[in-house]
C-alpha positions in Angstrom: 56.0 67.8 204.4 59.5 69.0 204.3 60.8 71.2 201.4 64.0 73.1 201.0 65.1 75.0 197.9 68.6 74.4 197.2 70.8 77.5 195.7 73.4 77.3 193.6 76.1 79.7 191.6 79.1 79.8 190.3 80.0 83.5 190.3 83.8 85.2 188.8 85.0 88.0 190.9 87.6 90.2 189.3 90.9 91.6 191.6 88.9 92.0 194.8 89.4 91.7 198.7 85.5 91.8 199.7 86.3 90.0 202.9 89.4 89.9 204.4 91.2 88.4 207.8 93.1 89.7 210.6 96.0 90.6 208.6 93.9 92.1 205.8 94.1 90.1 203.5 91.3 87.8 201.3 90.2 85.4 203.2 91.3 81.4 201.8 91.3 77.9 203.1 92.9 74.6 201.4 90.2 72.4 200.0 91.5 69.2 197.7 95.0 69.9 199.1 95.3 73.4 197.5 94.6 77.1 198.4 91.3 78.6 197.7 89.8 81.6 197.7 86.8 81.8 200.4 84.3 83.8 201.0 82.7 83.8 204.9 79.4 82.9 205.0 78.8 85.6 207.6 80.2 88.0 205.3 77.9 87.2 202.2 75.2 87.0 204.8 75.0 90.9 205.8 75.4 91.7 202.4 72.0 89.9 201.5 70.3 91.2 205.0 71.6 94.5 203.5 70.0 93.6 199.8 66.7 93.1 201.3 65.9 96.4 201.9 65.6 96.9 198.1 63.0 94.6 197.9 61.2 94.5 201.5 59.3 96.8 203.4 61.2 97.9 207.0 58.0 96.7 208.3 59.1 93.1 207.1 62.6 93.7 208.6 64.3 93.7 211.6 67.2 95.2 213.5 70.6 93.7 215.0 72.2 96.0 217.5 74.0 95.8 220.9 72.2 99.4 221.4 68.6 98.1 221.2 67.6 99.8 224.3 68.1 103.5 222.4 66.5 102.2 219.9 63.0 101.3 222.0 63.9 104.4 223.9 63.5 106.5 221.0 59.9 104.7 220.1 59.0 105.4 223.0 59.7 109.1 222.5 58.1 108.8 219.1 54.8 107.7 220.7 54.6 109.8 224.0 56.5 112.9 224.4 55.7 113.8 228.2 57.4 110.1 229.1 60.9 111.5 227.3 62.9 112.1 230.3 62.3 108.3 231.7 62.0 106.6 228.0 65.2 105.3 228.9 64.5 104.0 232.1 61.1 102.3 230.3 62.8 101.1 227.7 65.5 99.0 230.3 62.7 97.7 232.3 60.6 96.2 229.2 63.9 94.3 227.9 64.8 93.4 231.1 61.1 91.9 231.5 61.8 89.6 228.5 64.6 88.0 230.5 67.4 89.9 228.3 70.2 91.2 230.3 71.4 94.7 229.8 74.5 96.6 231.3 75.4 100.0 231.9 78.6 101.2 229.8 81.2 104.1 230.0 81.8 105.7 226.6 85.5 105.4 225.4 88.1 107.9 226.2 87.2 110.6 223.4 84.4 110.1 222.3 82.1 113.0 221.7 79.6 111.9 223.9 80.5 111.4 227.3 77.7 109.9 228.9 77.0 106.1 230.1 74.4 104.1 227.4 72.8 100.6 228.1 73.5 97.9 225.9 72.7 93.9 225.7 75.9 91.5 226.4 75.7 90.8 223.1 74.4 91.6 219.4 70.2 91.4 219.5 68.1 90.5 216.4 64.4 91.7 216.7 62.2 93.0 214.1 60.7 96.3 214.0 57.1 95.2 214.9 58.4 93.8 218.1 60.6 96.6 218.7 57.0 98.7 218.4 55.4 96.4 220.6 58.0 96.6 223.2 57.6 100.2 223.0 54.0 100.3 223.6 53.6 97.9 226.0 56.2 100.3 228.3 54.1 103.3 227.7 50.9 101.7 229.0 52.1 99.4 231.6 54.3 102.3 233.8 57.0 101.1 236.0 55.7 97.6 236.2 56.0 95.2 232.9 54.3 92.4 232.6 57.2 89.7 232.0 54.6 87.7 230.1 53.6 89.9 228.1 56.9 90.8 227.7 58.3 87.7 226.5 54.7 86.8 224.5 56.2 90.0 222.2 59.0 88.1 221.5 57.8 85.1 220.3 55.5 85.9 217.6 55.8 88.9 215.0 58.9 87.7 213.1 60.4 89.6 210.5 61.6 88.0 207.1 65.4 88.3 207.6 64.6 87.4 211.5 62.8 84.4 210.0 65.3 83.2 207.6 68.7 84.0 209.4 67.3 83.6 212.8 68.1 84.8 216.5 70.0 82.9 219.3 69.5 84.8 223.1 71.8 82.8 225.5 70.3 85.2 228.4 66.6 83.6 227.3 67.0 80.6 225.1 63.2 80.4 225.2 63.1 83.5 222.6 65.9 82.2 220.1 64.5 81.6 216.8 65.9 78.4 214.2 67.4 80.0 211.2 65.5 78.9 208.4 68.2 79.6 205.5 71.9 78.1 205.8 74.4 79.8 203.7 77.8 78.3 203.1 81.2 79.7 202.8 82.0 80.7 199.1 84.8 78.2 197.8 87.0 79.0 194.9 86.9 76.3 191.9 90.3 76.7 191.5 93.9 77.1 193.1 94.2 80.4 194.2 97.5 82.7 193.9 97.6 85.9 196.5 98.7 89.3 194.7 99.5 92.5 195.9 99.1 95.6 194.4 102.0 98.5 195.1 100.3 101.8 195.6 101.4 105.6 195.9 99.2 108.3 196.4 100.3 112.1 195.2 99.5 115.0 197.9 98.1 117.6 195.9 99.5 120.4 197.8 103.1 119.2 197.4 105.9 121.9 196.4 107.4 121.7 193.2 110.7 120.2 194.1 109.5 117.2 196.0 109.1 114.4 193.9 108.5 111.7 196.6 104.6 110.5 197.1 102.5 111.6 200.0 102.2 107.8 201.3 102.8 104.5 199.7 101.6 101.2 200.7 100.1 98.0 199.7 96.3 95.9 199.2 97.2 92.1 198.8 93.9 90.8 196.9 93.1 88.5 194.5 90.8 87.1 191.9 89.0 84.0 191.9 85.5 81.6 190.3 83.7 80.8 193.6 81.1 78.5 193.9 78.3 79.6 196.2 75.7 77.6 198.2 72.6 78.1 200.1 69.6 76.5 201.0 66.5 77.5 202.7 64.0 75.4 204.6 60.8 76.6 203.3 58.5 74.3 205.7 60.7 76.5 209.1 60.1 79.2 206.9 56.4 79.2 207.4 56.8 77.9 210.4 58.7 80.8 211.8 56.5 83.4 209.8 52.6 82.2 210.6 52.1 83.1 206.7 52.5 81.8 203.0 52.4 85.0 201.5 55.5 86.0 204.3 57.0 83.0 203.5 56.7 83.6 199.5 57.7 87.3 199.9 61.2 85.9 201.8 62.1 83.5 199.6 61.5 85.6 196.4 63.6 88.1 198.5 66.0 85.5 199.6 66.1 84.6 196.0 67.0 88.0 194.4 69.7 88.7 197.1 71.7 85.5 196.8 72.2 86.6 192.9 72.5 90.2 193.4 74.1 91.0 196.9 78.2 91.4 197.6 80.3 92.1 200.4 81.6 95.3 200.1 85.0 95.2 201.3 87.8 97.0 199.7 85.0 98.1 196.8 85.9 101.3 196.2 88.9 100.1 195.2 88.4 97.6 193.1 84.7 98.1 191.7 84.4 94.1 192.0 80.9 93.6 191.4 79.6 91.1 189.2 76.5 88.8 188.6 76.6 85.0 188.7 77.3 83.4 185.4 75.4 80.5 186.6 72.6 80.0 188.9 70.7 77.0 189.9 67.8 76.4 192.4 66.2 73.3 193.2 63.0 72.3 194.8 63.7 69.2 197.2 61.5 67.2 199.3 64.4 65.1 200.8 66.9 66.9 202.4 69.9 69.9 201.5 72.8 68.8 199.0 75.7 71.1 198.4 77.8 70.0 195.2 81.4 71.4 196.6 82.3 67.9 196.1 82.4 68.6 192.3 85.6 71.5 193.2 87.6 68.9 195.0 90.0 68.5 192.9 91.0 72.1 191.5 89.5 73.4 187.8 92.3 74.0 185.2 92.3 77.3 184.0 93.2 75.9 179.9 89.1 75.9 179.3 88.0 79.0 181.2 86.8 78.5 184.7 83.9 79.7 184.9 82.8 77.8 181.9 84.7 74.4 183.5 83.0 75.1 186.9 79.5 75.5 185.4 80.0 71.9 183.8 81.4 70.6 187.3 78.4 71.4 189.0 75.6 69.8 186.3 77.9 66.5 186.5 78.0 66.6 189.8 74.1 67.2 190.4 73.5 64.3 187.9 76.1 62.0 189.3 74.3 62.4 192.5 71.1 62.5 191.7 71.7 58.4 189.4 73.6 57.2 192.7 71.4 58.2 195.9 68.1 58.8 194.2 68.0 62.2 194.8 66.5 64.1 191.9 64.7 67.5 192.8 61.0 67.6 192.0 61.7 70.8 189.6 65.3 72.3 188.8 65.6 75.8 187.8 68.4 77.7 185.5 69.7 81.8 185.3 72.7 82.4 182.9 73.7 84.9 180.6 75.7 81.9 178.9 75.0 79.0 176.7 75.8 76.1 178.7 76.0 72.2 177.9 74.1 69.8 179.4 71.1 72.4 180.4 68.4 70.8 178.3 66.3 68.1 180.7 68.6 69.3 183.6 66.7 72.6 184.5 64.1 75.2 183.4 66.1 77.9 182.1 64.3 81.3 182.9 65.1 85.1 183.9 65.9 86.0 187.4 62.1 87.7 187.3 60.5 84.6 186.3 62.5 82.4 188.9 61.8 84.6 192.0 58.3 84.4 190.5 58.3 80.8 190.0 59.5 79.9 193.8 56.8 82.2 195.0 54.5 80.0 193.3 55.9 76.5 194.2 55.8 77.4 197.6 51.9 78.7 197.4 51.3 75.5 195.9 53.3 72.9 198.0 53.0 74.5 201.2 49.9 76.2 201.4 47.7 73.4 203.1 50.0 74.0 206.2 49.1 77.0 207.1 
């Protein structure tokens, strides 16, 4: 059986920049033929890997790094002191074994250190169990690695955020792993209108007869009612994990980092972070449905927009669900408002309750497929 679990929120972000382009500035596309506010997906993404470790052990997690041979290196140091001066060497050979290239590199012109390092063509997701594994397995297996065993490492010991964002290894497409969550770009509700703020900043060691700032400049950002979307698929979930009690601990993870995770940019700044005012998850035996559709055509701000959005998304859920028969077996609510239309629509609960209450759907519906 197929099930996915369908996130939804409608979230206001004060003056912000938490993810900006080349130039610096927020990030926007047109959507229903005017400018909106937009939030990457990749962006939002790091900010939830980041959120997990609040609520997962590192034993659960993984690591992405072009410098993963240091990091095995230094396991292998951890676990046998006398093989320190060719850990590095080790640690080169048991990638290599997995069919992962890796490539010696000069430091740039500098830097402090000044030595050559090893690192993989490009950014490599593995969790920390198979980091540990790769370790061992170059301790006890000397200068020749086993590429099977190698490679067997690889393919079973996921980690959570491994499981749910997952891995893609053009050197060895054999090891890639299907991302079990999708996250979508963050879409304002509503026509957005770039600011900038004008900024000096006094030198506090200035002599008395110097007026002038130290430096002036200037942060363009602006402020915006997005409308977030996720979705994960529960069934490639387990799949990827082996586990239902891996599986529930992701998505009750997954679940309290789509609420409470934000990208960080320009934060100090502007202390942008805020709390949905509307969440909604859905249980679905079908397929995925995100209601963007319902931002089309841009919210007015005469009603409040958050307040407006909220009521876009319920009548676009409902028009959808009456025209392609696509009601979710159970629909779930968090708000800190009183909002229209909730009764018969969704369960309205705590955040607590609803990580709690995935947990348990998921024992329930998927736990004869182990």
């Amino acid at each position: 059986m197929s099930l996915f679990i369908d996130f939804h929120a409608v979230q206001t972000i004060p003056p912000a920049n938490i993810n900006r382009d080349e130039d610096g500035s927020p990030k926007s596309t047109v959507f229903g033929g005017t400018r909106r506010a937009r939030v990457s997906s990749q962006a939002w993404k790091r900010a939830m890997r980041n959120d997990f470790h609040g609520h997962l052990d590192d034993s659960e997690l993984g690591v992405r790094t072009l410098r993963m041979v240091d990091l095995i290196a230094d396991r292998i140091r951890e676990r046998s002191s006398e093989l320190s001066e060719v850990a590095q060497d080790r640690a080169i050979a048991v990638l290599t074994a997995t069919g992962i290239k890796v490539e010696k590199v000069k430091p740039r012109k500098g830097a402090e250190d000044q030595s050559e390092y090893s690192k993989t063509g490009a950014l490599l997701f593995l969790s920390n169990p198979q980091i540990d594994a790769l370790a061992e397995l170059a301790i006890v297996s000397g200068d020749k690695i086993d590429k099977k065993q190698a490679k067997a490492i690889l393919n079973r010991g996921n980690s959570i955020d491994l499981a749910l964002f997952g891995r893609m290894i053009a050197d060895a497409p054999d090891l890639n792993v299907d991302a079990a969550a999708q996250v979508a770009h963050a879409l304002g509700t509503h026509t957005v209108v770039p600011e900038f703020d004008y900024f000096t900043a006094v030198d506090d060691k200035q002599v008395e007869d110097n007026a002038g700032a130290g430096m002036i400049g200037t942060v363009e950002f602006n402020t915006a009612t997005l409308y977030r979307y996720a979705t994960v698929n529960a069934s490639l979930l387990l799949e990827n994990l082996g586990s239902v009690e891996a599986a529930v601990r992701g998505i009750e993870a997954f679940t309290r980092a789509f609420v409470g995770s934000m990208p960080t940019g320009k934060r100090n700044t502007f202390a942008n972070k805020t709390l949905p005012a509307f969440v909604l998850v859905t249980v679905r035996t079908d397929q995925p449905i995100n209601f963007a559709g319902a931002f089309e055509e841009a919210v007015a701000p005469d009603q409040g927009l958050a307040t407006t959005s909220i009521s876009r998304l319920i009548s676009e859920a409902n028009s959808t669900y009456a025209a392609y028969d696509a009601a979710p077996a159970v629909a779930f609510a968090v708000t800190s408002r009183e909002v229209d239309g909730l009764a018969g629509f969704a369960d309205r609960m705590s955040l607590n309750e609803l990580a709690s209450t995935l947990g348990t759907q998921l024992r329930d519906r998927l736990g004869g497929e182990q």
